[in-house]
C-alpha positions as CSV (number, residue, x, y, z in Angstrom):
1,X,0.0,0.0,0.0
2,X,1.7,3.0,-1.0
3,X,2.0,6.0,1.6
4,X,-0.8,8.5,-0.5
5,X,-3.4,5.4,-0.3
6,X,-2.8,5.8,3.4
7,X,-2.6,9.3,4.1
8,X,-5.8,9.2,2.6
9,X,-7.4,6.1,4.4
10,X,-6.0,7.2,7.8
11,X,-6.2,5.1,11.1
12,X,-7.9,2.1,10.8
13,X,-7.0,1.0,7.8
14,X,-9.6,0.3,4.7
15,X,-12.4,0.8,6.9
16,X,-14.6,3.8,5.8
17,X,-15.2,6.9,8.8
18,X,-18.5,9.1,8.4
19,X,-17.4,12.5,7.2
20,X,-16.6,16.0,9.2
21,X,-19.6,17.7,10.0
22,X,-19.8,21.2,8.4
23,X,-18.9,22.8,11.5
24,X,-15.5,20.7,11.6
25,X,-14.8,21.7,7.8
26,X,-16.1,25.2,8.1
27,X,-13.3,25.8,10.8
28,X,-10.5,23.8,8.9
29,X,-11.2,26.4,6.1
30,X,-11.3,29.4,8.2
31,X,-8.0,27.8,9.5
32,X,-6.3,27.5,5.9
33,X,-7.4,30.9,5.0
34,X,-6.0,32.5,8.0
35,X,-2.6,30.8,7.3
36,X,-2.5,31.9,3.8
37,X,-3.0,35.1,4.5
38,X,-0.2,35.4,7.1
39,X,1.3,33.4,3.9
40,X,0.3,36.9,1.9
41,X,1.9,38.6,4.5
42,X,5.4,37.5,4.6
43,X,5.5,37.3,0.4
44,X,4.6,41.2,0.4
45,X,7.5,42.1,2.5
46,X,9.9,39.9,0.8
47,X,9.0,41.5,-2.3
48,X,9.5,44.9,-1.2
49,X,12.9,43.8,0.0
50,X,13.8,42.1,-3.1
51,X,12.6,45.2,-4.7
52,X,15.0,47.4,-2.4
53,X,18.4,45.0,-2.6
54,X,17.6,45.3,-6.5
55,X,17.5,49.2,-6.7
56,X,20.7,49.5,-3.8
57,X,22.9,47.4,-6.3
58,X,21.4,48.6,-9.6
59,X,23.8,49.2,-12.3
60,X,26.7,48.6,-9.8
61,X,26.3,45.3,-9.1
62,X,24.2,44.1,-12.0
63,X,24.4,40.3,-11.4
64,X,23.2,40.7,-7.5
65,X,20.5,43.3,-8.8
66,X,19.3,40.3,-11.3
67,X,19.4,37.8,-8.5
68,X,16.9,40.1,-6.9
69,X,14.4,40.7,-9.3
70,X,14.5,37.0,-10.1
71,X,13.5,35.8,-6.5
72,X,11.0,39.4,-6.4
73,X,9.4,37.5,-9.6
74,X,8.8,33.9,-7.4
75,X,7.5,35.7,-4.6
76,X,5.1,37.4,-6.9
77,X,4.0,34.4,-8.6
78,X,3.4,32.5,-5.0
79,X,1.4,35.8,-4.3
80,X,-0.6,35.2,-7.0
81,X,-1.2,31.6,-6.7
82,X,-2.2,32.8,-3.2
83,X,-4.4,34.8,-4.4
84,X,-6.2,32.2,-6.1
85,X,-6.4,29.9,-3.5
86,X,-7.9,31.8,-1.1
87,X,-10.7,32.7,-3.6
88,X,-11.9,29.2,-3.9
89,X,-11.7,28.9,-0.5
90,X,-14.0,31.4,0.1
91,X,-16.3,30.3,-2.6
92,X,-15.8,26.9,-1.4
93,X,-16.9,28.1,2.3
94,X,-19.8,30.4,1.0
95,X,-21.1,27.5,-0.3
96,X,-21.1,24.9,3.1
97,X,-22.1,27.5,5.0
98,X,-25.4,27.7,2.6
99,X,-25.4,24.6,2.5
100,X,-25.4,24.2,6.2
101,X,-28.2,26.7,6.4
102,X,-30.1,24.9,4.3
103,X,-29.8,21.6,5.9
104,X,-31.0,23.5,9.2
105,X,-33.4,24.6,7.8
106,X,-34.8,21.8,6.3
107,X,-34.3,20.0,9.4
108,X,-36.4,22.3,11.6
109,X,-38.8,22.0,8.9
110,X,-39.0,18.2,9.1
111,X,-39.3,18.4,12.4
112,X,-42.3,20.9,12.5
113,X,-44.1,18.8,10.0
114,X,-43.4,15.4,12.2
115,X,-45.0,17.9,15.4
116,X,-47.9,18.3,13.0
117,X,-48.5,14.7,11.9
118,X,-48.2,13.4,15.5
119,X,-51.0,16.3,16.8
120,X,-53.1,15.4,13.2
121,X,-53.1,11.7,14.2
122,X,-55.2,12.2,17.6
123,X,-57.6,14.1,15.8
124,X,-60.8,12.4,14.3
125,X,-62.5,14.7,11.1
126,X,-65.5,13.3,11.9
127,X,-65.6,14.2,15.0
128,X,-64.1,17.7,14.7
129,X,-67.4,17.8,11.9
130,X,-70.0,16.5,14.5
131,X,-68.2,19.3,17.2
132,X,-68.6,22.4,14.9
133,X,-71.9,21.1,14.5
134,X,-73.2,21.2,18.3
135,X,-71.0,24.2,18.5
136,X,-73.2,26.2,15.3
137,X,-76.1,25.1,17.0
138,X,-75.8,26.5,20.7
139,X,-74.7,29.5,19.1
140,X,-77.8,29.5,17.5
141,X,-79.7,28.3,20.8
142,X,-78.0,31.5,22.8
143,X,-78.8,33.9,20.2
144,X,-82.2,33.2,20.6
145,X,-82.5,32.9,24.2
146,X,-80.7,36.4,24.1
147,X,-83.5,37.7,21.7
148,X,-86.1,36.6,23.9
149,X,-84.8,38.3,27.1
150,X,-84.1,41.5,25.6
151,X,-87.8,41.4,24.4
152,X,-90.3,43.4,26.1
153,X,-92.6,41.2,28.1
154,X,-96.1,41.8,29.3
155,X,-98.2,44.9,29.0
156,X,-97.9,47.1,25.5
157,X,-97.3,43.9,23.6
158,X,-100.8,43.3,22.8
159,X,-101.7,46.4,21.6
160,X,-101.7,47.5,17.5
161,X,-99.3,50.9,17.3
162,X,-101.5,51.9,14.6
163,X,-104.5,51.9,16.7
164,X,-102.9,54.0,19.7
165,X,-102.0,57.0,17.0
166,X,-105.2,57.5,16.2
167,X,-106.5,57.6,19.3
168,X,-103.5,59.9,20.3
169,X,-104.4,62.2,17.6
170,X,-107.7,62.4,18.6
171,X,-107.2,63.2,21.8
172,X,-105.3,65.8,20.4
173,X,-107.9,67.1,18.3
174,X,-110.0,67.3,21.1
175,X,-107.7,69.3,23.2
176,X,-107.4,72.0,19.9
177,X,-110.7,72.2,19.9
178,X,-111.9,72.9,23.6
179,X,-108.9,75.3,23.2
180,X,-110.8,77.2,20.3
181,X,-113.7,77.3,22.4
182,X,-112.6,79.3,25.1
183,X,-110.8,81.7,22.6
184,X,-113.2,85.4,22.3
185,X,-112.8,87.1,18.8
186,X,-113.5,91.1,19.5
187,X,-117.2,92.6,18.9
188,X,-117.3,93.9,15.3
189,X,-118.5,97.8,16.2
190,X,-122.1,99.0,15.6
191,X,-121.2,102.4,14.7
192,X,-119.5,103.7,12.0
193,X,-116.1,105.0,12.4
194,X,-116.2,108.7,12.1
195,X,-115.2,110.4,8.6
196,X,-111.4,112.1,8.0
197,X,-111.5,115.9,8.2
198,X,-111.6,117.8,4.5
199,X,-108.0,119.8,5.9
200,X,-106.8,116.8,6.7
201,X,-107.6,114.9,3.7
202,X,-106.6,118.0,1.6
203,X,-103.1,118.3,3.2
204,X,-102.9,114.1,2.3
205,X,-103.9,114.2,-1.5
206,X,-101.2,117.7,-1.7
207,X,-98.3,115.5,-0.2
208,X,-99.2,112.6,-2.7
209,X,-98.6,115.3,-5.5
210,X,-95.5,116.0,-4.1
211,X,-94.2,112.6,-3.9
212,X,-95.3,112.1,-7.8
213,X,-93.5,115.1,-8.9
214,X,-90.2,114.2,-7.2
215,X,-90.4,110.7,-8.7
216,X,-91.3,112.3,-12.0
217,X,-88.4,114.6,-11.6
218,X,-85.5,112.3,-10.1
């Protein structure tokens, strides 16, 4: 068995082990992304000092200054590489921590819908039938023992409304016309009222010519 075949099989030999749990591999990969990102660290500032030991020699020492850029150009790549690692991480993580969610989820959900089968399976449709039933029907029996209470019992009932408004307005009637009879109009006068003066009624028809000529005139 070659030393790959084991590092992948682990203790125990050829026997198969249920795999990490998304919390286990959620924190391996927060773990690997940490380290390459101290990894990022440590390749930016040997860059920058590859970068500096190539301008201190430049044209002076040439070969050195080479040497420089050469391992700045490694570091770079590594960077890079890096770079691209730590992006499929993270997409790799996005998508086991959805993943997770969504298992929770439908776990809960599974678990609500097993509460509901086990609450549905002591309950009898029939029976829940035949209980709104009775239920509909004393409804029904209070509302009507509530009508009859709130009805007016004994006297008044028997009588026609109609009947005792006429009467009403008759007694009415009555009442206008003893009213009427105790009411005295004046005595029309035997004499006849005496006659207007002639002065008087002269002075009466001159200020009715005065009034027409001023309207004539205005």
């Amino acid at each position: 068995m070659s030393k790959f075949t084991k590092l992948f099989k682990g203790p125990g030999g050829g026997k198969s082990r249920a795999g990490p749990s998304p919390q286990e591999a959620l924190g391996r990969l927060r773990e690997t992304e940490e380290m390459l990102g101290k990894k990022q660290e440590y390749l930016e500032k040997k860059i920058e000092q590859e970068l500096a030991t190539a301008k201190k020699h430049g044209t002076k020492n040439k070969r050195a200054a080479l040497q420089a850029l050469k391992r700045k150009k490694r570091f770079e790549k590594q960077l890079v590489q890096i770079d691209g690692t730590l992006s499929t991480i993270e997409f790799q993580r996005e998508a086991l921590e959805n993943s997770h969610t969504n298992t929770e989820v439908l776990k809960n959900m599974g678990y609500a819908a097993k509460a509901m089968k086990s609450v549905h399976e002591n309950m009898d449709l029939d029976k829940i039938d035949t209980l709104m039933q009775d239920i509909t029907e004393q409804q029904e029996v209070a509302q009507e023992i509530s009508d009859a209470i709130s009805r007016p019992v004994g006297f008044g009932e028997e009588f026609d409304e109609d009947d005792l408004l006429a009467e009403l307005e008759e007694l009415e009637q009555e009442e206008l016309n003893r009213h009427m009879e105790n009411v005295r109009l004046p005595s029309v006068p035997s004499t006849s009222l005496p006659s207007r003066p002639a002065s008087s009624r002269k002075r009466a028809e001159d200020e009715d010519d005065l009034k027409h000529l001023a309207a004539w005139a205005s």
